[in-house]
N, C-alpha and C positions, 0 to 999 in steps of 0.2 A: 504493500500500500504506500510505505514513503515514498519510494519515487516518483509513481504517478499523480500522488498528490503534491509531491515538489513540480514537478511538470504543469498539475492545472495553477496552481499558486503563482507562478509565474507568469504564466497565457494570461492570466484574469490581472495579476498584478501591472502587466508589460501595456495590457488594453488601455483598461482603465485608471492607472494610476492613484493617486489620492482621492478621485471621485468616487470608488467605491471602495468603504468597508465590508470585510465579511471576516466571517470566523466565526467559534465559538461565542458567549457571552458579550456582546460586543453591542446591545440595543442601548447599553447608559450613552451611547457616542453619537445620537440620535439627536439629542435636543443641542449639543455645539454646533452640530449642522444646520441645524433650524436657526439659530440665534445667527448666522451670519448674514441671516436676508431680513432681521428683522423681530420684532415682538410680539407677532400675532402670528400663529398659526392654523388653518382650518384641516384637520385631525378627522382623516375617513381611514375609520377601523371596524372590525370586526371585534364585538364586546370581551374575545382572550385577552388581547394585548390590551384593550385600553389604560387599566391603572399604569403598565411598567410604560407604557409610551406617554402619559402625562406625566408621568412621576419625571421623566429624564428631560423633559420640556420645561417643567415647574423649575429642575434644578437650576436650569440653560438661562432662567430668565424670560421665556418664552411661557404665554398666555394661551389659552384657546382661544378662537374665536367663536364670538358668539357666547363662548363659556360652556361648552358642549363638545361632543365629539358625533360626527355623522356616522351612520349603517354604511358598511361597504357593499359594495355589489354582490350578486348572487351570481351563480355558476353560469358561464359563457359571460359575462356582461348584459344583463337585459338592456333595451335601449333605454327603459323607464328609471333605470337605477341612474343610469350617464345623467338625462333630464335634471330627476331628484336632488343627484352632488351640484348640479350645475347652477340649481338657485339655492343652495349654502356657497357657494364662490361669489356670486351677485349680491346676497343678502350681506354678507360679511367684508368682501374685498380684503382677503387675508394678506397679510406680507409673503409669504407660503405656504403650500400648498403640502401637506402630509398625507402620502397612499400608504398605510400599516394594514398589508394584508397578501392574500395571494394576487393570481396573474388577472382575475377578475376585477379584483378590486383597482388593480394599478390600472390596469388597461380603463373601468371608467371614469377614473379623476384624466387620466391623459385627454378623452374626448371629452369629457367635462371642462375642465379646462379651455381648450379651444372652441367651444360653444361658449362658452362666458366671454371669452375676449372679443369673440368676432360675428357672435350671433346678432348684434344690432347693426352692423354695418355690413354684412355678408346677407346671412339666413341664419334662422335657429334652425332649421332642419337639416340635421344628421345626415342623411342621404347623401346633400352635398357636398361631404369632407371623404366620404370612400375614394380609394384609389387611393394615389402612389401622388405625391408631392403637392396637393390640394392645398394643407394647412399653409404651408410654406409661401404658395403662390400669395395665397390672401393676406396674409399678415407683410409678406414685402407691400403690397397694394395698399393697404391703409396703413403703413408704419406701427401696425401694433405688435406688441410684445406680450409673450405667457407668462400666467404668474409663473414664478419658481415654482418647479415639483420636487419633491423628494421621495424618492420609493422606497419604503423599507418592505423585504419580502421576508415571506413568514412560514413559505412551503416549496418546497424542490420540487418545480413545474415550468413553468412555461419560458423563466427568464424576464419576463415584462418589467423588471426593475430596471433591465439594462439596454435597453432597445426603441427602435422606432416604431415599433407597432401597435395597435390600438384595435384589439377584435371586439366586433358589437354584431348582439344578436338580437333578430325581430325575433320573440316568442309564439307572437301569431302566426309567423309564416314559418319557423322554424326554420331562419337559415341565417348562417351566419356571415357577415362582411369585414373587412378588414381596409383600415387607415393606415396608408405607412408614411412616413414622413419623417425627416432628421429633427424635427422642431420637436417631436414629442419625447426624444429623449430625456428621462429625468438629469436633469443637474449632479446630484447626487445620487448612489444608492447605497443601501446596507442590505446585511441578509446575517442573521444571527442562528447559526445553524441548529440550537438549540433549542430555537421554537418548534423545529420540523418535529421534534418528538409528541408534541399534541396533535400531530396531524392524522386523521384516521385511512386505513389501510389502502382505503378506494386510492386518495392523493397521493398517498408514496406510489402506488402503482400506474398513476395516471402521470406522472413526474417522470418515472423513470421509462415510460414508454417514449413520452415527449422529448428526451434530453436524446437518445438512441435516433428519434424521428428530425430532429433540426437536424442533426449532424450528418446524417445517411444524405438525406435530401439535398443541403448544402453541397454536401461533397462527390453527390452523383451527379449536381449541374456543374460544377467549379470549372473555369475558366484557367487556360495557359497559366495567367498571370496570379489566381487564389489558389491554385491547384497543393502549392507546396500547407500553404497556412492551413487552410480547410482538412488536407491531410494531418497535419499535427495535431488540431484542436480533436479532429474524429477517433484519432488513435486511442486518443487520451480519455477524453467522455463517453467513449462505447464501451472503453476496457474497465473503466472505475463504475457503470454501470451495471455488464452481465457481473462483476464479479462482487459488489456490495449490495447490489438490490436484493438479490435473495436473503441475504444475511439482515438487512431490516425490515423486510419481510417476517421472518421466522424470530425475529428479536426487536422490537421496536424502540428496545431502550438502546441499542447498541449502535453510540455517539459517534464512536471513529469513523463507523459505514456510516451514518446518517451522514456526517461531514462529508465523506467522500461522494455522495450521492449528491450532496447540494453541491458540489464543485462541478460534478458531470451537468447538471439540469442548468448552472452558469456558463458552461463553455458550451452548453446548445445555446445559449442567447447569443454568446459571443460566436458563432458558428450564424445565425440567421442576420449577423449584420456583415456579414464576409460575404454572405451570397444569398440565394434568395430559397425556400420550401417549394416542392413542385406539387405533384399527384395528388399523397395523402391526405395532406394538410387540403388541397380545393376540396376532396370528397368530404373528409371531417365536418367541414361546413357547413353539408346538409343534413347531417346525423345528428345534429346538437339536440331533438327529441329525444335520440335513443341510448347513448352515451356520452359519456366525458371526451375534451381534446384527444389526450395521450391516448386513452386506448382505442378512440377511433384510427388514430393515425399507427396507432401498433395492429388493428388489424388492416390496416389496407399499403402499408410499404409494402413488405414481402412481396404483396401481385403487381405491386409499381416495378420491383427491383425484378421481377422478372421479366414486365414489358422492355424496361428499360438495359437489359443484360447485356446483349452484341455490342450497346455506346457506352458502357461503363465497365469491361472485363478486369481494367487498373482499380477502378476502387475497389469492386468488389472481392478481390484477392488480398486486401489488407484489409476491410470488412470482415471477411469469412476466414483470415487466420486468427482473426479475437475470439470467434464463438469457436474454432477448433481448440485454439490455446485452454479454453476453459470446455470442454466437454462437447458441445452441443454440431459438431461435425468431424466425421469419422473418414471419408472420402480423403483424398491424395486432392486438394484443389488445381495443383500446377497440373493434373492430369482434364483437369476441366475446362469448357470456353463456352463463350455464348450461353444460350439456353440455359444449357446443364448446368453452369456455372451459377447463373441466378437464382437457380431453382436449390442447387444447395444452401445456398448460402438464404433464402428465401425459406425455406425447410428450419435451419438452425434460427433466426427469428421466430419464427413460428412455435418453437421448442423451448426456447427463453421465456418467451411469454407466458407460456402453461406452464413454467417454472413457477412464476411468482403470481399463477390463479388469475391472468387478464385472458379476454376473449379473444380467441384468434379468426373467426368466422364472423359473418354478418348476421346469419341465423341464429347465432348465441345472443344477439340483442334485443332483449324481449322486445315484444311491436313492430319487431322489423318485419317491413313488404315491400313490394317491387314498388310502390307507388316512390320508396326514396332514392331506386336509384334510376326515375324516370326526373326526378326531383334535382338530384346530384349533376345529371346529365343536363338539364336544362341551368342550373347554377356556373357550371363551367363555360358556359358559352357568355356569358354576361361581364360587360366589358370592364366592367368595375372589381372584378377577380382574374380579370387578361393576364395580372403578371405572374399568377400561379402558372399559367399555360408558358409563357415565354421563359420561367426560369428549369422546365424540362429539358434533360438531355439529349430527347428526342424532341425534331423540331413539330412543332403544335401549334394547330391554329383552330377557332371554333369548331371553323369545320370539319377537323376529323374526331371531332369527337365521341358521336355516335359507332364510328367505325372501329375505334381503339381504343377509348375509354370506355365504354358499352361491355366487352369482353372482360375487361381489368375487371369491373363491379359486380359484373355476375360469376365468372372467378373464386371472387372473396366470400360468397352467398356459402359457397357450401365447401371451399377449399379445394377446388378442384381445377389446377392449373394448367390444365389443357385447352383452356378455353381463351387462355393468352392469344395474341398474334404477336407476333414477331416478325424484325425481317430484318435488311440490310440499310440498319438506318447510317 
C-alpha cells in the first residue's frame, strides 16, 4: 500500500497544490479557508457534519449566514435542491460559499451558484447552462464573478470537490444533464478521509465503481499528448481500488483502505479533468431511476470496453494486468488482441464487481425495461450530452447511435457479449 499511496499523494499533491487539503483528521483546516474570503459563510450540509463544520468556522472567526446551515442535495442532484440553495445565496449574499457533503451536494451549490450570479441578467433557467463552456461565456459577457466555493467532501465518489463539472437531474423525466465548465471549479477543497467511515455500504461501492469508471474512460479516449498522464493516474487509482475496496467492504472500520480508497475516487477526479468520460457515464444518465452513478457506470464499461477493444488494445493491457496482478484474470493477455482482449479484461470487471456485491447486469436493477434503453438511446443523441459522444475512442456521431450503441445496451441486459459489433475502427 505505501507506494501507491506515495504515488497518489503526489499526483493529487503535484495537481493541486495548496488548494486542496486531504488526509486523515484534517476538517479543523476548514474554517482558515473560509476566513480568507471573508466573515460570513453560507454552510450547505448534510445534518452528520454540521456541529464539527460550525465548530471549525466558529473557531476561524467565520459566522453562518443567515445563522443557519442549508439541507444539501439529494442523490443525482435534483434540479429542485440547485433552485432551493440558490435562494439561500440571494437571500444571504455570503462572503463564501461552503458544499460539506458528497458529489451531490457539491455539484448543487456549483449550479446554485451560477444561477445566483447570472440568473437576473442571463435566465434563471437551468437548461441554459448544460453543455460544455456556457457559465464561462456569460459571466465574460456581463463581467460577473462566482461567489467563492469551497468543497469539502465527505464520501469517496464522484471527485466533485475537484472538478468542473456540475451533474443535474430532472426527476420527472429521469434523466440526467451535465454543466462542465473551468468557472465551476471550487477555489478550494478538503476531503477528510475519516468521514468516509459513516458512509453506508451502497456509497463505498458506488465510489469505488466510479473512481475505476473516470479513469478506464479517460484513458480509453487519451490523446498523443494525455496519453502518458492519464496512464499514471489509471495505474495508480485502479490498483488502490480492486485491491482496498474489498477490504472496506468486508471491514468498514479499516482507515488505511478507507484512505487509500478516497485517494483512488480523487485521482478519478483528477483523471476527468485530463480528459473527458465517454459511453458509460452518457448511458448512466438515463438510469438515474434505477440506480446510483458508480454502479450504473460499473455495469455498462465492461460492454463499452468491448465495443471499444480493436482502438484501445494499449490500455487495455495495463488495465487487464491490474485485475491479473490481483486475481481476477487467468488468461496469458500478451496472447490476446482485439475482441478477445476486451472481452477478458471486460470479464475480470465484471468479476470485481460481484466481488464487492454491485450489479453487473441491467436486469439486476429492479424496474428495469426496455423503455430505458429506448430512453438512453434517444439521451445520447441530444446535443447538450455531444461531448460524451466526441470524447469516444471510436469516432461517434448521433447518428450511429442506434447502430452501435443499441447492441452495447442490450448487451448489458442480460450479459451477453455477443451482441457487441465490432470492426476496424
Amino acid at each position: 500500500m505505501e507506494s501507491l499511496c506515495t504515488n497518489a499523494k503526489e499526483l493529487l499533491s503535484r495537481w493541486k497544490g495548496d488548494r486542496y487539503i486531504f488526509g486523515r483528521g484534517v476538517l479543523g483546516e476548514l474554517g482558515p479557508l473560509a476566513a480568507k474570503f471573508g466573515k460570513s459563510a453560507l454552510v450547505v450540509c448534510n445534518t452528520t457534519y454540521t456541529e464539527a463544520v460550525s465548530a471549525s468556522l466558529a473557531k476561524a472567526g467565520v459566522s453562518l449566514a443567515g445563522a443557519r446551515v442549508a439541507r444539501g442535495a439529494g442523490t443525482n442532484t435534483p434540479r429542485e435542491d440547485v433552485y432551493r440553495i440558490e435562494t439561500y445565496i440571494l437571500q444571504y449574499k455570503p462572503d463564501v460559499i461552503i458544499a460539506a457533503g458528497g458529489g451531490s451536494t457539491i455539484d448543487a451549490c456549483k449550479a446554485a451558484n451560477f444561477l445566483a450570479t447570472l440568473g437576473r441578467d442571463i435566465t434563471p433557467e437551468l437548461d441554459h447552462y448544460f453543455g460544455t463552456g456556457v457559465v464561462s461565456a456569460e459571466l465574460q459577457k456581463t463581467g460577473k464573478k462566482l461567489y467563492p466555493l469551497i468543497a469539502a467532501q465527505t464520501a469517496a465518489s464522484s471527485g466533485a470537490h475537484l472538478t468542473k463539472y456540475s451533474n443535474v437531474t430532472d426527476p420527472v423525466k429521469g434523466q440526467k444533464k451535465l454543466v462542465v465548465d473551468e468557472a465551476l471549479t471550487p477555489q478550494y477543497a478538503l476531503f477528510d478521509y475519516d468521514l468516509t467511515a459513516s458512509m453506508p455500504r451502497s456509497v463505498t461501492i458506488d465510489g469505488a465503481l466510479d473512481a475505476i469508471a473516470h479513469c478506464i474512460e479517460v484513458f480509453s479516449g487519451s490523446s498523443a499528448e494525455t496519453y502518458d498522464l492519464a496512464a499514471q493516474i489509471t495505474e495508480t487509482a485502479v490498483e488502490l481500488t480492486i485491491q482496498y475496496a474489498p477490504n472496506v467492504i468486508a471491514n468498514p472500520n479499516d482507515m488505511e483502505a478507507r484512505e487509500a480508497l478516497g485517494m483512488a475516487t480523487d485521482l478519478g477526479g483528477y483523471a476527468i479533468m485530463v480528459g473527458g468520460t465517454n459511453g458509460a457515464h452518457l448511458t448512466s444518465f438515463s438510469l438515474v431511476n434505477l440506480t446510483s452513478h458508480g454502479s450504473a457506470c460499473g455495469i455498462m464499461n465492461p460492454y463499452y470496453m468491448v465495443f471499444f477493444a480493436p482502438k484501445i488494445e494499449k490500455q487495455l493491457r495495463l488495465v487487464g494486468s491490474l485485475f491479473k496482478k490481483h486475481g481476477y484474470i487467468e488468461r496469458n493477455l500478451n496472447a490476446l488482441s482485439s475482441k478477445d482482449l476486451g472481452l477478458a479484461v471486460a470479464k475480470a470487471m465484471l468479476a470485481f464487481s460481484k466481488s464487492i456485491g454491485a450489479p453487473t447486469t441491467l436486469k439486476d436493477l429492479p424496474g428495469f425495461n426496455d423503455t430505458y434503453i429506448d430512453k438512453a438511446l434517444e439521451a445520447a443523441k441530444d446535443p447538450q450530452l455531444e461531448m460524451k459522444l466526441k470524447n469516444m475512442p471510436v469516432p461517434f456521431t448521433s447518428a450511429l447511435v442506434d447502430e452501435y450503441m443499441g447492441p452495447i445496451l442490450r448487451a448489458a441486459v442480460n450479459g451477453d457479449f455477443s451482441l457487441i459489433k465490432t470492426g476496424n475502427w
